[in-house]
C-alpha positions, -999 to 999 in steps of 0.1 A, spaced: -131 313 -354 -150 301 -325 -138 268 -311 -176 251 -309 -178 261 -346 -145 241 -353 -161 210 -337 -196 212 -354 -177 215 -390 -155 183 -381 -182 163 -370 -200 172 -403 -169 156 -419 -167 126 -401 -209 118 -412 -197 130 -443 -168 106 -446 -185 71 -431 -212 73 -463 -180 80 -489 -164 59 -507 -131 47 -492 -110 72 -517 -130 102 -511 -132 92 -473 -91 95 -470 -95 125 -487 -121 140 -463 -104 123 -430 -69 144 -440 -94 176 -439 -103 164 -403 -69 158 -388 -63 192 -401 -94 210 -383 -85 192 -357 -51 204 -352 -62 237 -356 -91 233 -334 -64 224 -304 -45 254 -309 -79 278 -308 -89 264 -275 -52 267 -262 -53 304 -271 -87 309 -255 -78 291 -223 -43 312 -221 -68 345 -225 -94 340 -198 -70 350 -168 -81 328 -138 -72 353 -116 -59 386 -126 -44 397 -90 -38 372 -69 -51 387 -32 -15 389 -14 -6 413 -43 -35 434 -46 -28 476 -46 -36 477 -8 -12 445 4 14 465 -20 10 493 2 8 478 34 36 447 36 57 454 4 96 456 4 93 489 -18 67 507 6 83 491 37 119 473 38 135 497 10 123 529 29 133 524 60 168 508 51 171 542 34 168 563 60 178 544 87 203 517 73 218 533 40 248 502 42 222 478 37 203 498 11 235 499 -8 239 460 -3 205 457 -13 200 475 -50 237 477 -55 238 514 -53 231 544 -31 198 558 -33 210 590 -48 223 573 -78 192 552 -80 168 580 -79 190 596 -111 191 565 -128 150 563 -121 146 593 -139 162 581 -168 141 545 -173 112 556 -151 90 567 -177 96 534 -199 89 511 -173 58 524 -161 28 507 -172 -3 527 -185 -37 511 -174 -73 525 -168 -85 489 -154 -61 485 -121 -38 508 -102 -1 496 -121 35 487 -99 51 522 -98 81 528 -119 100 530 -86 90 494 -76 97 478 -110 134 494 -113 140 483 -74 127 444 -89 151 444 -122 174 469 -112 284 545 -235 309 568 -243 305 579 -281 331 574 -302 344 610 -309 378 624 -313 375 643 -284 361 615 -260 392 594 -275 414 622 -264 400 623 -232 401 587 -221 437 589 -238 448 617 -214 433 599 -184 458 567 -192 488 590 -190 477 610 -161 462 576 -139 484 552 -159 516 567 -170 510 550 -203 503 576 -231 485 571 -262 466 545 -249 427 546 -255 417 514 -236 426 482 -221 411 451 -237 405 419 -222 381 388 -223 360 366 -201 337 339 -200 304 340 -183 290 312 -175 251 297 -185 232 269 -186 234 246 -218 216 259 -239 193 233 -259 203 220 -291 238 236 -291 264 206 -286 303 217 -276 294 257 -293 294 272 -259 320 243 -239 349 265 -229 382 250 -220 376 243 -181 349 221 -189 317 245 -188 288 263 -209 294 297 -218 290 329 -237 323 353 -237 323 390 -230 350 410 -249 356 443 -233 375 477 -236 378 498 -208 392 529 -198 415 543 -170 383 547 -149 371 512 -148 342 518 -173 334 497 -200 337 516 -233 334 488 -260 315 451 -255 312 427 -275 285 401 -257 277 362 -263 306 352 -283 304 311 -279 326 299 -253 349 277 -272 367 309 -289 395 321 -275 398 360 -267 418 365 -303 392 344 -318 363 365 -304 383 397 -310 386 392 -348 351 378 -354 341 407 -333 341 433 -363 363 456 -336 393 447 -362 375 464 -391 366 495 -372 397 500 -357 419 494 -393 393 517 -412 390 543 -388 351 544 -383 357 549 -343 374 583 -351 399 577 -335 428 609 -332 457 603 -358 491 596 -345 514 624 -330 548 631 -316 557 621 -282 581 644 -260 618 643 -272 610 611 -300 611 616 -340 586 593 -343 549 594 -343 530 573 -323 498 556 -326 468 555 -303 466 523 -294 446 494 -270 463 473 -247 460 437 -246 474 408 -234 498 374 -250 462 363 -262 456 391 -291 475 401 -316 501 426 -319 491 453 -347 498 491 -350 463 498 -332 470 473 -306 501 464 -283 511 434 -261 541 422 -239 569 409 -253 570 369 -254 580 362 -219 597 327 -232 626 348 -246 654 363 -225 641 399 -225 663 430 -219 655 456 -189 642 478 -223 618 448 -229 607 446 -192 599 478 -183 576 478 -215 556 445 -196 557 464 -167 544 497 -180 521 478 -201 504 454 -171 500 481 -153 478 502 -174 462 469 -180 453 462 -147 421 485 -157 400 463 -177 411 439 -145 397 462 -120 364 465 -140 357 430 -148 367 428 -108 337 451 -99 311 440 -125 313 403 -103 315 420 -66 289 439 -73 259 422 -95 256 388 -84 242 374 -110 279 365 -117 284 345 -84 268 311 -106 257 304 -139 229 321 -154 195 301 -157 186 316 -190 186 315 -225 215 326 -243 192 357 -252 184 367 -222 216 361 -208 231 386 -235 206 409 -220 213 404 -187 252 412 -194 243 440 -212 222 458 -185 249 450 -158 275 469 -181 251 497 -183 246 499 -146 279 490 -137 292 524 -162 259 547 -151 276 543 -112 306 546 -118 298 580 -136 276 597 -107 304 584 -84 334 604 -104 318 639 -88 324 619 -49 355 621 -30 375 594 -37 362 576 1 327 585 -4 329 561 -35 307 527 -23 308 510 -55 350 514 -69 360 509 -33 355 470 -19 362 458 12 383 429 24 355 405 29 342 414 -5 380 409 -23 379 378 -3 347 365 -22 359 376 -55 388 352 -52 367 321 -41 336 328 -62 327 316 -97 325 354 -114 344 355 -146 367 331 -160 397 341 -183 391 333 -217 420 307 -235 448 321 -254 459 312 -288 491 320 -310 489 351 -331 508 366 -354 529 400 -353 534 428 -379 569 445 -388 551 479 -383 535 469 -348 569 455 -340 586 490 -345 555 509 -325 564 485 -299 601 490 -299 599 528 -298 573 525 -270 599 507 -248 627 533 -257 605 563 -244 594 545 -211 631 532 -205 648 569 -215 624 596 -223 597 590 -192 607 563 -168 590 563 -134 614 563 -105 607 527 -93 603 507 -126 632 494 -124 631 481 -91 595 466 -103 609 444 -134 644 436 -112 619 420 -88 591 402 -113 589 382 -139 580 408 -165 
């Protein structure tokens, strides 16, 4: 309805209700408040359509062309300065232009009235494995080959990632060192990508917490991941699951191992089972490691909603996986985004990034306890690597 309309009709109302009598003229003065109201929100939503200024001059198609970063800055660091490129988008152009392909034609704006921002510009501006048997196996063999830990089909850890408070939403999101934040549960595999999320968790969970409200437990106890059944393992009777890898903050089931309590005095058996253990760990590590040195939305808290800032986790997993994944065909040196430098290993350790998520008490299983056991006999006799021993004689494992 046409906002004059509104106001003719209410000022018919008001004549109307000065010659009423007093009960009719509540009645009729309700109707008008009403109109009112309603009359407000029309002339809001007309304003907010008539665009004052559609294109403001310094973005016009010709300025774009002339003095933008993506027509000026971007190409020339590209061929002349690919370091800085790199520093720039967070990736070599090669792997941009592949990922471009992919998200080009969603991002592109159709419009007959002005010339649109080319796909190209808008990807430069906001720049998973299915779960199969086979891909399971695969990941699986990668951990023995990389890891020398077989059987294992990822490494699982937690972390917080810090926001602003959101509005209304008291201590939900007040982790333990004192600060608002949503947690990010990941699995990842030998290769440093991320092959199960779980985004936005509130911050006062602990990583158990979050990993059993997660629905990860169901899937894993039911099977709906596919995962392979268990096997044989050279020179043991038993068979052995396929399992994750966490640490003292989840809990030990036949799908999922951690280190033996390091408050008991543990055997060399025991230790070499840390040991083997941390270090196939040290994946999920490495990959929470890059996500911060490389997208630096992770350097302070995120301004955003917590929606958006689910979003904004989310694309940075994508991206960080998508990379990594063009990268695997490079030799190992040609590799820009696994390999950091000192300065950047430097930053990682002073900045903000990704805080470790609180630990809680959990309980253990008979039937874990045993997978546990006979994974500790067949790293300490059946496949021992030649300096484990030194390793656990010289830690705290």
């Amino acid at each position: 309805m046409d906002p004059n309309i509104m106001l003719m009709i209410i000022m018919k109302f008001l004549i109307q209700a000065r010659d009423e009598p007093m009960r009719h003229a509540e009645i009729t003065m309700k109707k008008v408040t009403a109109m009112y109201y309603l009359y407000l929100r029309y002339k809001k939503l007309e304003e907010q359509k008539n665009r004052r200024i559609w294109v403001r001059p310094i973005f016009t198609e010709e300025r774009r062309l002339a003095q933008g970063d993506s027509n000026n800055l971007l190409v020339e660091m590209q061929l002349t300065d690919p370091e800085k490129y790199f520093n720039y988008l967070r990736m070599s152009s090669t792997i941009f232009n592949e990922l471009l392909k992919i998200v080009g034609p969603l991002i592109e704006k159709q419009t007959a009235v002005r010339k649109p921002i080319p796909a190209r510009t808008r990807l430069e501006k906001k720049v998973m494995v299915d779960p199969t048997e086979e891909n399971w196996s695969r990941i699986a063999e990668d951990f023995e080959l990389i890891c020398q830990f077989p059987h294992c089909i990822g490494a699982i850890d937690g972390k917080h990632v810090e926001i602003q408070a959101p509005p209304r939403s008291g201590s939900c999101y007040y982790n333990y060192k004192g600060r608002h934040s949503i947690n990010l549960l990941a699995v990842s595999d030998a290769k440093n990508r991320f092959i199960i999320v779980d985004i936005g968790a509130e911050g006062r969970q602990s990583d158990g917490g979050v990993f059993e409200n997660s629905g990860l437990p169901h899937l894993l106890e039911t099977n709906a991941l596919h995962i392979p059944l268990p096997t044989h393992l050279n020179h043991m009777d038993s068979d052995f699951p396929y399992v994750l890898l966490g640490d003292e903050a989840f809990p030990l089931r036949s799908y999922m191992m951690r280190p033996y309590p390091r408050s008991r005095q543990l055997n060399i058996n025991r230790k070499i089972f840390n040991y083997r253990l941390s270090r196939a760990r040290r994946t999920v590590e490495c990959a929470f490691g890059l996500l911060v040195a490389r997208w630096r939305i992770y350097r302070r808290p995120l301004v955003a909603c917590t929606r958006t800032a689910v979003k904004a986790v989310q694309a940075t997993v994508v991206l960080h996986n998508f990379i990594i994944n063009n990268e695997l065909n490079l030799p190992f040196t040609a590799r820009r985004y696994s390999n950091m430098r000192e300065e950047e290993h430097n930053l990682l350790i002073t900045s903000t990034g990704l805080t470790a998520v609180s630990h809680r008490n959990v309980s253990q299983k008979s039937t874990a306890l045993k997978i546990r056991d006979n994974f500790a006999y067949y790293f300490e006799h059946i496949n021992p690597l030649p300096w484990q021993l030194d390793k656990v004689l010289t830690n705290n494992f």
